[in-house]
C-alpha angles and dihedrals in degrees: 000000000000112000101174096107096054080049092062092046095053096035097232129091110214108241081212110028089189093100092045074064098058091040092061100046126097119218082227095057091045095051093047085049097051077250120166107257087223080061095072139073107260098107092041089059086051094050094041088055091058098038089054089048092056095043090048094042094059093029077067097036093049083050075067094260106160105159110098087211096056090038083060093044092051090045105059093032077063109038111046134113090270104059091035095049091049085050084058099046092047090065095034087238090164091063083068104043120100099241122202106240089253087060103051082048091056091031082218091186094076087062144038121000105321105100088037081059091056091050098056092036079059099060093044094055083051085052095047087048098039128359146234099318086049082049099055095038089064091037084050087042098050089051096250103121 
């Protein structure tokens, strides 16, 4: 698959776009594909969850933000499935994810967590290619910090 034009909407091109392709990738699509489940995108939404916690959390600390309690409050005002699954539909991000059947049927990206998953699962995939530095700069790109 092409990914060029998600490329252009994050500002940043994978070295190895192998892990753009389990990012992108849905446990319920690789299941229905006979797909490796190490193939999807489960433990880069995990990653990406923690990566976007850090980057928020000294993006707060270095606006001189000192207070663990309001470190915390701006934190989670910040980082939540709202704001991360707007991020995702602001680049049309689920136009791009390898949905289950089931998925497509219930266009489950629409409700719930899921495209607040892909998004996540996203920035990990950044962080795997490139780092920290690759993380915060589409972070930085997509108007989030």
């Amino acid at each position: 698959m092409d990914y060029s034009d998600l490329y252009d909407r994050i500002g940043y091109t994978f070295t190895n776009p192998q892990y753009l392709s389990h990012a992108l990738r849905r446990t319920a699509f690789a299941r229905e594909q006979n797909v490796s489940l190490d193939e999807t995108m489960d433990y880069l939404a995990v990653l990406g969850d923690a990566v976007i916690e850090i980057v928020t959390i000294q993006n707060i600390i270095d606006s001189g933000v000192t207070d663990k309690g309001e470190i915390t409050r701006q934190k989670t005002a910040k980082v939540n499935m709202s704001v991360l699954r707007k991020l995702a539909e602001d680049i049309s991000l689920p136009d791009f994810v390898s949905w289950g059947k089931g998925e497509i049927n219930m266009q489950i990206w629409t409700v719930g967590r899921a495209s607040a998953e892909c998004f996540e699962a996203l920035i990990g995939a950044v962080y795997s290619d490139g780092g920290m530095s690759a993380a915060r700069l589409v972070l930085k790109n997509l108007g989030f910090i």
